[in-house]
Residue, then its C-alpha position, 0 to 999 in steps of 0.5 A: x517522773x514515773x506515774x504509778x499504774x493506778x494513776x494511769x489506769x484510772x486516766x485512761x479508763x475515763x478517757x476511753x469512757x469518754x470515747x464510747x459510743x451510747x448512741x447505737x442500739x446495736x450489740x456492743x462489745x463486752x468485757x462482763x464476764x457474766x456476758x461472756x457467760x451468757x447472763x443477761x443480768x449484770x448489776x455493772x452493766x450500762x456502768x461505763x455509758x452511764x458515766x458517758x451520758x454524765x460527761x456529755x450533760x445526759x443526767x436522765x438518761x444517764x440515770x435510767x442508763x444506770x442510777x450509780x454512774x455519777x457515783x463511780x464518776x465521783x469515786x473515779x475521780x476522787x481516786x486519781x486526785x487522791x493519787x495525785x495528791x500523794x505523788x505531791x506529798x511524797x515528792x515534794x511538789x509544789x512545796x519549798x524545802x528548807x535546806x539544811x544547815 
Protein backbone atom coordinates (compact mmCIF):
# COMPACT_ATOMS: atom_id res chain seq x y z
CA UNK A 1 0.00 0.00 0.00
CA UNK A 2 1.20 3.67 -0.87
CA UNK A 3 0.52 6.36 1.77
CA UNK A 4 -0.19 9.74 0.07
CA UNK A 5 2.79 12.41 0.94
CA UNK A 6 0.56 14.59 2.68
CA UNK A 7 0.29 11.83 5.21
CA UNK A 8 3.56 11.13 5.58
CA UNK A 9 4.91 14.52 5.60
CA UNK A 10 2.46 15.48 8.14
CA UNK A 11 3.98 11.94 10.69
CA UNK A 12 7.12 12.92 10.00
CA UNK A 13 6.93 16.52 10.89
CA UNK A 14 5.57 15.67 14.59
CA UNK A 15 7.89 13.10 14.73
CA UNK A 16 10.87 15.44 14.18
CA UNK A 17 8.91 18.07 16.62
CA UNK A 18 9.01 15.51 19.13
CA UNK A 19 12.99 15.16 18.77
CA UNK A 20 13.51 18.74 19.09
CA UNK A 21 15.72 20.15 21.86
CA UNK A 22 13.47 23.33 24.01
CA UNK A 23 16.08 22.93 26.73
CA UNK A 24 19.24 24.89 25.46
CA UNK A 25 19.50 28.50 25.12
CA UNK A 26 21.74 28.36 22.75
CA UNK A 27 21.04 29.48 18.64
CA UNK A 28 19.26 26.84 17.03
CA UNK A 29 18.92 26.32 13.38
CA UNK A 30 16.16 27.83 11.35
CA UNK A 31 14.24 27.48 8.44
CA UNK A 32 12.33 30.84 8.82
CA UNK A 33 12.89 32.61 5.72
CA UNK A 34 12.31 35.99 7.82
CA UNK A 35 15.45 34.52 9.95
CA UNK A 36 17.25 33.98 7.07
CA UNK A 37 16.68 37.41 6.28
CA UNK A 38 17.70 38.91 9.25
CA UNK A 39 14.38 39.63 10.96
CA UNK A 40 14.22 39.25 14.43
CA UNK A 41 10.18 38.84 14.43
CA UNK A 42 8.65 35.92 13.05
CA UNK A 43 4.59 35.56 14.07
CA UNK A 44 5.89 31.32 13.53
CA UNK A 45 8.59 31.33 15.76
CA UNK A 46 8.95 29.07 18.91
CA UNK A 47 5.76 27.32 16.70
CA UNK A 48 7.65 23.94 16.64
CA UNK A 49 9.02 23.95 20.40
CA UNK A 50 5.60 24.96 21.40
CA UNK A 51 4.08 22.12 19.97
CA UNK A 52 7.47 20.02 21.91
CA UNK A 53 6.56 21.45 25.34
CA UNK A 54 2.71 20.25 24.67
CA UNK A 55 4.00 16.72 23.95
CA UNK A 56 5.98 16.51 27.12
CA UNK A 57 3.18 18.00 29.61
CA UNK A 58 4.75 21.58 29.30
CA UNK A 59 1.26 23.65 29.17
CA UNK A 60 2.73 27.11 30.45
CA UNK A 61 5.66 27.14 29.14
CA UNK A 62 4.29 26.05 26.02
CA UNK A 63 1.84 28.92 26.11
CA UNK A 64 4.38 31.46 26.73
CA UNK A 65 6.58 29.49 23.82
CA UNK A 66 3.99 30.44 21.58
CA UNK A 67 -0.05 30.73 22.54
CA UNK A 68 -1.18 28.97 19.12
CA UNK A 69 1.01 25.40 19.79
CA UNK A 70 -1.95 23.48 20.74
CA UNK A 71 -3.78 24.94 17.93
CA UNK A 72 -1.37 23.89 15.12
CA UNK A 73 -0.99 20.41 17.33
CA UNK A 74 -4.76 20.02 16.82
CA UNK A 75 -5.09 20.99 13.43
CA UNK A 76 -1.90 18.69 12.58
CA UNK A 77 -3.43 15.98 14.13
CA UNK A 78 -6.84 16.48 12.70
CA UNK A 79 -5.28 16.40 9.28
CA UNK A 80 -3.45 12.96 9.39
CA UNK A 81 -6.71 11.50 10.88
CA UNK A 82 -8.88 13.02 8.14
CA UNK A 83 -6.25 11.75 5.86
CA UNK A 84 -6.28 8.34 7.28
CA UNK A 85 -9.96 8.42 7.35
CA UNK A 86 -10.12 8.81 3.72
CA UNK A 87 -7.57 6.25 2.62
CA UNK A 88 -10.17 4.03 4.65
CA UNK A 89 -13.09 5.10 2.78
CA UNK A 90 -11.76 5.03 -0.49
CA UNK A 91 -9.78 1.73 -0.17
CA UNK A 92 -12.10 0.21 1.57
CA UNK A 93 -10.63 -0.84 4.79
CA UNK A 94 -12.03 -1.87 7.67
CA UNK A 95 -15.29 -2.43 5.70
CA UNK A 96 -17.21 -5.65 4.35
CA UNK A 97 -18.02 -5.39 0.54
CA UNK A 98 -20.87 -7.34 -0.65
CA UNK A 99 -19.96 -9.42 -3.51
CA UNK A 100 -22.00 -9.02 -6.44
CA UNK A 101 -24.28 -11.61 -7.75
Amino acid sequence: MKLPFELLFWILALLGIAGIDVGSDASHFSICPLDQLGISWCPGCGLGRSMKLLLVGEFRASWAMHPLGGFAFLVIGHRIVELILNIKRTKHYGKRIKASS
